[in-house]
C-alpha positions as CSV (number, residue, x, y, z in Angstrom):
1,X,0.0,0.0,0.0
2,X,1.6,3.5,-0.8
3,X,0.4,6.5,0.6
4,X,-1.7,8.2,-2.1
5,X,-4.0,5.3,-0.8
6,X,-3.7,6.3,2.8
7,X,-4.5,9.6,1.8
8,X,-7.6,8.8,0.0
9,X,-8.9,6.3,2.5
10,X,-8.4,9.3,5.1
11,X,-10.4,11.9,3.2
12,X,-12.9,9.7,2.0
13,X,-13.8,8.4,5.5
14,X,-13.7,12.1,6.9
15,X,-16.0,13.5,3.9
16,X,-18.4,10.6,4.8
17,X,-18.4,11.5,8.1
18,X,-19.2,15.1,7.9
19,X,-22.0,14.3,5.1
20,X,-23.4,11.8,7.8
21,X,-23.4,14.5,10.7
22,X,-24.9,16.9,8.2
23,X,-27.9,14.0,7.6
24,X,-28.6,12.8,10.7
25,X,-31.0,14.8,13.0
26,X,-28.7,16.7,16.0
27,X,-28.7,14.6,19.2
28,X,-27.2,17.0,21.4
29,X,-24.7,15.5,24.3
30,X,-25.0,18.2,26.6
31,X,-28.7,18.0,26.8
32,X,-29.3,14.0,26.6
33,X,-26.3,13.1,29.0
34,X,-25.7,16.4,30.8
35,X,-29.2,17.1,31.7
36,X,-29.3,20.2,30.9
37,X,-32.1,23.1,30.1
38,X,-33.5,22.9,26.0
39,X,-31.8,26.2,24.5
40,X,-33.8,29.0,24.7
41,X,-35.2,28.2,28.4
42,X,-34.8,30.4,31.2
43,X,-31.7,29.4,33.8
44,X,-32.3,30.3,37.7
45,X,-29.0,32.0,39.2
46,X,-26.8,29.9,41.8
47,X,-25.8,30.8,44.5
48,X,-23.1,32.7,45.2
49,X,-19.7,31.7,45.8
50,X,-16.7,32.8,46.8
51,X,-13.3,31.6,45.1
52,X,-9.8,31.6,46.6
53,X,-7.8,34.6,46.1
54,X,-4.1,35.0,46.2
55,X,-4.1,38.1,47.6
56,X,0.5,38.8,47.5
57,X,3.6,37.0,47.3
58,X,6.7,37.1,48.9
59,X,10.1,36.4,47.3
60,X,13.0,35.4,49.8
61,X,16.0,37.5,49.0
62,X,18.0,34.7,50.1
63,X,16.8,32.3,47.3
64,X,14.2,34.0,45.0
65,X,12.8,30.9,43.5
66,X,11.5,30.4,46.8
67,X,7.9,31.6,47.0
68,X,5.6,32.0,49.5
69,X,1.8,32.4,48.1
70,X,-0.6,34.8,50.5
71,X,-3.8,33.5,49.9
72,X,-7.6,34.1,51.0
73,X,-9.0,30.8,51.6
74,X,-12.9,32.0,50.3
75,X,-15.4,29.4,50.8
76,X,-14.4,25.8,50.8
């Protein structure tokens, strides 16, 4: 087998798979698996929440690839 065959095999497998996506009706993941809301349909907010923050840093002058990372913890 040479690779002009290769190459053909290649593109005609991916032209027959984007012809088949564009035939077949749209099964969405996100909404079958995911259970999520139909597009289009209103979302209620979450609550809220608060993310860690690195609020500074400090660099040793002694060795300055040592770090030490000042962080607010926010909610767990």
């Amino acid at each position: 087998m040479n690779k002009s065959f290769h190459f053909k095999l290649i593109t005609a497998l991916t032209a027959l798979s984007l012809i088949g996506q564009s035939l077949l009706p749209s099964v969405s993941f996100a909404q079958s698996v995911l259970n999520l809301p139909a597009p289009g349909a209103m979302v209620a907010t979450s609550a809220p929440f608060v993310p860690v923050l690195m609020k500074g840093l400090r660099v040793h002058p002694e060795n300055p690839l040592l770090f030490d990372f000042i962080l607010d913890a926010g909610q767990s």
